[in-house]
C-alpha positions as CSV (number, residue, x, y, z in Angstrom):
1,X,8.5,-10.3,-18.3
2,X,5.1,-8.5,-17.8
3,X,5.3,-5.7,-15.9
4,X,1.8,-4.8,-14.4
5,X,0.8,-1.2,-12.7
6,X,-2.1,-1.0,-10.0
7,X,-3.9,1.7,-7.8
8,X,-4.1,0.5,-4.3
9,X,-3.5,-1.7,-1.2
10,X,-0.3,-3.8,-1.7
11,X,-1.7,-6.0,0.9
12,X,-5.0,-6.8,-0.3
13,X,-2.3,-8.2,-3.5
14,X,-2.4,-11.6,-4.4
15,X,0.6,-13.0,-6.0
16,X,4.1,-14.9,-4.7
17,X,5.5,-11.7,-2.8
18,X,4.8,-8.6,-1.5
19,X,7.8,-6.0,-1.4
20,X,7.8,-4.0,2.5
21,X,9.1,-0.8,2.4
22,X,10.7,-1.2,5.7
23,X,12.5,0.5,8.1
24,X,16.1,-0.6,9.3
25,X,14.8,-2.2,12.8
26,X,12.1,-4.6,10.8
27,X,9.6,-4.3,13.3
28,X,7.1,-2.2,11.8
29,X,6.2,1.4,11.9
30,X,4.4,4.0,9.4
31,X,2.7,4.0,6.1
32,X,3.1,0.3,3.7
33,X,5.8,-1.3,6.7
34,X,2.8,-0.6,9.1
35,X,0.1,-1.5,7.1
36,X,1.8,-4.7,5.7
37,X,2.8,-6.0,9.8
38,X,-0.6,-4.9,10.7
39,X,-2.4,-7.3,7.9
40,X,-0.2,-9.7,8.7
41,X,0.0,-10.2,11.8
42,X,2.0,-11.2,14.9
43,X,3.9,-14.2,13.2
44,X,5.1,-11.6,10.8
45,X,7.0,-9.5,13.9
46,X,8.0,-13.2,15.7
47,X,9.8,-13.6,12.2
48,X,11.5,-10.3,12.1
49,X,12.7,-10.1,15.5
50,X,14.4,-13.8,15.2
51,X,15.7,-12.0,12.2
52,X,16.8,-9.1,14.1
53,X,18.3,-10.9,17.3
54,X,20.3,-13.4,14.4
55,X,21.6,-10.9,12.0
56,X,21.1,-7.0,13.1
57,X,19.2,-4.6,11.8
58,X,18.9,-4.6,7.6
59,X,21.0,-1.3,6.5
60,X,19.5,0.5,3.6
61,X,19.4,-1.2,-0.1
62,X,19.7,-4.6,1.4
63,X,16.5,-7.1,1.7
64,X,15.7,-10.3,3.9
65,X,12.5,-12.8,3.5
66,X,9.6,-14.0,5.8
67,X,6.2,-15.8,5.2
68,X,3.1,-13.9,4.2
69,X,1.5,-15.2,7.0
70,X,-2.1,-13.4,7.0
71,X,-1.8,-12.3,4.3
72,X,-3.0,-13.3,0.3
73,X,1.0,-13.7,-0.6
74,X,3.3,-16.3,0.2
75,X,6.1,-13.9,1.4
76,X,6.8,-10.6,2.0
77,X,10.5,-9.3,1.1
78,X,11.6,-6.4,3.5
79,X,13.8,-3.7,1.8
80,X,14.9,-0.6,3.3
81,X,14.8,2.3,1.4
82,X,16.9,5.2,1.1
83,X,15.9,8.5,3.2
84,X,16.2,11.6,1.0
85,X,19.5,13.8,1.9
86,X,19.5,15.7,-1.2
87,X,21.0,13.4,-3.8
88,X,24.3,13.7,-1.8
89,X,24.3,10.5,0.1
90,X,24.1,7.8,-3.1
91,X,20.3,7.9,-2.6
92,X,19.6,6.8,-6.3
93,X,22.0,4.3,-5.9
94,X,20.7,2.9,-2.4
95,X,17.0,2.8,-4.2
96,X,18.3,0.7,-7.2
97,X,19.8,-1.9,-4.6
98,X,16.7,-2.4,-2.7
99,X,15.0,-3.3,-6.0
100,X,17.9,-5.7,-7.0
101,X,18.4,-7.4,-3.4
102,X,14.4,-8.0,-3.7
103,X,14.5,-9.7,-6.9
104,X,17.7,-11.3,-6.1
105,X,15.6,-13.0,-2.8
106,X,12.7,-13.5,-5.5
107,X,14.7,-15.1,-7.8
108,X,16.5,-17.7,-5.3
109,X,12.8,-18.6,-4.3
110,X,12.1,-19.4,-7.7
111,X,9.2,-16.8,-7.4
112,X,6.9,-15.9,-10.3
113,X,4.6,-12.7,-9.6
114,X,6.6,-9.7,-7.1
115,X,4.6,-6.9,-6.3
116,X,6.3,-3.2,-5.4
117,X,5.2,0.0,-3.6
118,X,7.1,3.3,-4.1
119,X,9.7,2.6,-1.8
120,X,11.1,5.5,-0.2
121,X,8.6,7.9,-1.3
122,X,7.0,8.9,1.6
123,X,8.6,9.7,5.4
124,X,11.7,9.1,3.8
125,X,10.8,12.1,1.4
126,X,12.9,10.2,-1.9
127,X,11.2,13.0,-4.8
128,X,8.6,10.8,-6.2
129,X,9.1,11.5,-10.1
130,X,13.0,10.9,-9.2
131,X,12.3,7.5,-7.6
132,X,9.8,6.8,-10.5
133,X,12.6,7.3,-13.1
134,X,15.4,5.7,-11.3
135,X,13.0,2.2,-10.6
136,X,12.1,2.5,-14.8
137,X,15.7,2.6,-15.2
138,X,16.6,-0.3,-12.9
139,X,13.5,-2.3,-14.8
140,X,14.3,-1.3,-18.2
141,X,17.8,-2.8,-17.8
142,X,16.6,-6.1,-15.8
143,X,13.9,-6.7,-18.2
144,X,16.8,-8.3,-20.1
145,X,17.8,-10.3,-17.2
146,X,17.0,-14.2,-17.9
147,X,15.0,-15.1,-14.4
148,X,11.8,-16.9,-13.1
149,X,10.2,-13.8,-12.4
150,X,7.1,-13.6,-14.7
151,X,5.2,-10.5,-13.6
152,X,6.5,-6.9,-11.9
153,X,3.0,-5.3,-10.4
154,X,3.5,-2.1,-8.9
155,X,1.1,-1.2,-6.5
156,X,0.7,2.5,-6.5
157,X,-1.2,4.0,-3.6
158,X,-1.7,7.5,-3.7
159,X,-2.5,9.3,-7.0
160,X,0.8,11.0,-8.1
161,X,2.6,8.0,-7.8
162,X,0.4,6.1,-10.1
163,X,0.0,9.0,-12.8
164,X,4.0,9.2,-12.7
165,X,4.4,5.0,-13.6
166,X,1.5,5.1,-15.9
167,X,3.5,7.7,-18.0
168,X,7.0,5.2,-17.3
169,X,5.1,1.8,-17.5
170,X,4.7,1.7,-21.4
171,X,7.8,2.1,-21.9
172,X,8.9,-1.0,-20.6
């Protein structure tokens, strides 16, 4: 498995999915959720809210599906992230099960390239050298994992981020 590391817009990204760092009611809202519904455009909402209506809103850690529409990917995989509480509410945790759901949609869609923002790193204040160690973790140990996933990008956006992965990503 390749794992790739990027500065930039995850939905300028070209590959099989993008990962949404999403909010529990799917239908949009700040930072890469806003960003990614906004690019995609209203077919993306349609989707979620028939999500929504059918199953409830996604709890934190978990993941669901929907087509790229607008956008230069196939699909976008929604995963809610954990909000920061301190490290007392299984945060870390919560963080390593939005990764693993993600793949484990990826993986059922016989996907090939997957590309990841810092979830939880920003309104939902997750400490971002905390997140970036727990993700290196989580990848270190599924790098083992026999899958069809070919290539991890993650798409860094601000500058802090990226320096912290680009320290982390060699080690992979």
């Amino acid at each position: 498995m390749k794992f790739t590391l990027k500065k930039g817009d995850i939905t300028k990204e070209k590959c099989d999915a993008i990962i949404n760092a999403a909010n529990s009611s799917l239908l949009g809202g700040g930072g890469v959720d806003g960003a990614i519904h906004l690019a995609a455009g209203k077919g993306l909402l349609e989707e979620c809210r028939l999500i929504r209506q059918n199953s409830g809103e996604c709890d934190p850690g978990k993941a669901v599906i929907t087509k790229g529409y607008n956008l230069s990917t196939r699909f976008v995989i929604h995963t809610v992230g954990p909000i920061w509480h301190g490290g007392s509410q299984n945060e870390k945790e919560t963080l390593k099960e939005c990764y693993k759901n993600s793949l484990k949609l990826a993986e059922e869609k016989k996907l090939k390239t997957i590309a990841f923002p810092n979830i939880s790193t920003g309104v939902y204040r997750f400490p971002k050298e905390l997140a970036a160690q727990v993700v290196f973790e989580f990848f270190k140990e599924y790098s083992n994992t026999k899958t069809s996933i070919e290539e991890i990008i993650f798409i860094c956006f601000d500058d802090e981020n990226f320096e912290l992965y680009e320290k982390l990503v060699s080690k992979l």
